[in-house]
C-alpha positions, 0 to 999 in steps of 0.5 A: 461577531456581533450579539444576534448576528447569526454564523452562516452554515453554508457550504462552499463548493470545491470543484477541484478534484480530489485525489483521494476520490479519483479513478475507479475504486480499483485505482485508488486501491492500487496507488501508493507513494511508499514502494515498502508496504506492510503484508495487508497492503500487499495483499491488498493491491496483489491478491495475495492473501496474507497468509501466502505473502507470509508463507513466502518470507519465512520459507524464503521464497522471497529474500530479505533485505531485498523482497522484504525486510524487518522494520524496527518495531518488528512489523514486515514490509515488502518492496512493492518494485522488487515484487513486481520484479520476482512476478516479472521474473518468471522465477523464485529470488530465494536466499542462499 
């Protein structure tokens, strides 16, 4: 670059979609690649509040290692496909 050149703040275009900004907001509030979520995010995409998504892991409504399950570090995550599955069912996958 040369002394006295001035830097073009031009913006180029990008026509091509995005991802992250396609569908109705609804939409992009329901996808999501990971199948184990954390309580927020279930809540978010079900309706369910957290304290509902909580009640059901610690009375055993749901069953860990299958519903949800305990990460390392301690925080909950919910298989978002056995989820779908329990609402399907019509009935409570319990521990026994």
């Amino acid at each position: 670059m040369e002394i006295g050149e001035t830097i073009s703040t031009d913006v180029i275009a990008d026509d091509s979609p995005n991802p992250s900004r396609t569908g109705t907001p609804m939409e992009r509030n329901m996808s999501n690649p990971s199948r184990w979520v954390l309580i927020n995010r279930l809540a978010e995409i079900t309706g369910y509040s957290e304290d509902a998504v909580r009640h059901k892991v610690k009375n055993g409504t749901w069953m860990q290692g299958r519903i949800w399950r305990k990460a390392p570090d301690g925080r909950i995550f919910v298989n978002v496909d056995e989820f779908e599955r329990w609402v399907e069912s019509g009935r409570q996958l319990a521990a026994n």
